[in-house]
C-alpha positions in Angstrom: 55.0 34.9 -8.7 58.6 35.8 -7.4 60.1 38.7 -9.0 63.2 37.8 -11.7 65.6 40.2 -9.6 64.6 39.4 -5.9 67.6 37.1 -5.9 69.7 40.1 -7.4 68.1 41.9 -4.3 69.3 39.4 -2.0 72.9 39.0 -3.1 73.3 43.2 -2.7 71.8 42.8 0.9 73.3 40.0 2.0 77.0 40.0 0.6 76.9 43.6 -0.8 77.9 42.4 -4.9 76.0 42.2 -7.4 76.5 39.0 -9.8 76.1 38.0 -13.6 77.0 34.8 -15.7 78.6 33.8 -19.3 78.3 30.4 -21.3 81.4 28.8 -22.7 84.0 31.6 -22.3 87.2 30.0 -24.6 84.5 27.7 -26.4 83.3 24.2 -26.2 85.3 22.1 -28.4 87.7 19.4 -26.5 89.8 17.3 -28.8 93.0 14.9 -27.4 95.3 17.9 -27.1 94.8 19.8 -24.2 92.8 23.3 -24.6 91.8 26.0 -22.3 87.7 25.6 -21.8 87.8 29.2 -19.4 90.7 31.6 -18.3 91.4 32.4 -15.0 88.9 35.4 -14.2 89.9 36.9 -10.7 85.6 38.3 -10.5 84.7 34.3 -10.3 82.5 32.8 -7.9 81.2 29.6 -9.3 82.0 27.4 -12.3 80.4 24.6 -14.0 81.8 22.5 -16.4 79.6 19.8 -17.7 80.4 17.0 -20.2 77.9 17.3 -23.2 79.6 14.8 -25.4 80.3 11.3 -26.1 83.5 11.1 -24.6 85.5 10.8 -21.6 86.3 14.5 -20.6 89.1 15.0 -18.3 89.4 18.6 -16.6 92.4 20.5 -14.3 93.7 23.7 -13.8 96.9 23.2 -15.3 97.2 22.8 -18.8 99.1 19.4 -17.8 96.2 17.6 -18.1 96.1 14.1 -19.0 94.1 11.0 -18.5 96.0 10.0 -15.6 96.1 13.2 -13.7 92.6 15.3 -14.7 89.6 15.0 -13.5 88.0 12.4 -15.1 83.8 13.7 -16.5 82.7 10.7 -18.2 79.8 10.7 -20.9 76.6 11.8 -20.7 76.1 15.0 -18.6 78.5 14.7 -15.8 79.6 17.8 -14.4 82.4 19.3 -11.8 80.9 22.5 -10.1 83.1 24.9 -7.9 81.9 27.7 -5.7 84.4 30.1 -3.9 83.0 29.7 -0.5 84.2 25.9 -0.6 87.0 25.5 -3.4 88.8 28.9 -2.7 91.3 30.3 -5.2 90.1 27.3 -7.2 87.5 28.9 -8.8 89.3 31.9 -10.8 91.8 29.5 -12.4 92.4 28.7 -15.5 90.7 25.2 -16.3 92.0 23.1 -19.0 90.2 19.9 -21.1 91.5 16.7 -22.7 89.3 14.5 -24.4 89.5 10.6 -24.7 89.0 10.4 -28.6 87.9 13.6 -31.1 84.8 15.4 -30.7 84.5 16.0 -26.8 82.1 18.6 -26.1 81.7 20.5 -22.6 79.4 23.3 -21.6 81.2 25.6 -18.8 79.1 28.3 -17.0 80.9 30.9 -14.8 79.1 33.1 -12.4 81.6 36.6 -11.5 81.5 39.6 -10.0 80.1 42.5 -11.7 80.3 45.3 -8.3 80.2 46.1 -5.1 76.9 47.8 -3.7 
């Protein structure tokens, strides 16, 4: 059986950081006014935000988000996933949610920083 940390191990030989993760930063709630679902952490290197709810979830890093100009996470588990290598500066903004009636739900995981080996 692999060991829990050889992936740890890998990370500080390859790239020279070491890496940790938190659930739902700013919460999970989404209602139809626009609220921050993470804050911009410059240490981030990946994001997920997945719709848990019922809803229509719309997603952007401006806090202009509406149904017309977000990113649109319909019901049932779809997700948007960034990773620095690919979306850049993308990743340590602020992200914002809308939801297309009350009671939206999402489930945001970011992976950051935590040193350099």
């Amino acid at each position: 059986m692999a060991e829990v940390h050889g992936l740890q191990r890998l990370l500080q030989a390859q790239y020279g950081i070491k890496t940790d993760y938190r659930e739902n930063p700013d919460g999970q709630d989404v209602g139809t006014t626009t609220v921050r679902i993470c804050g911009t952490n410059p240490n981030r290197v990946g994001l997920l935000i997945v719709n848990t709810g019922t809803t229509t979830i719309y997603v952007g890093p401006k806090n202009t988000v509406t149904s017309t100009n977000g990113i649109p996470l319909p019901a049932g588990g779809t997700s948007l996933s960034l990773r620095w290598d690919i979306d850049m500066e993308l990743v340590i903004q602020n992200f914002y949610a809308l939801s297309s009636a009350a009671g939206g739900k999402v489930y945001v995981l970011e992976t950051y920083l935590t040193g350099i080996v």
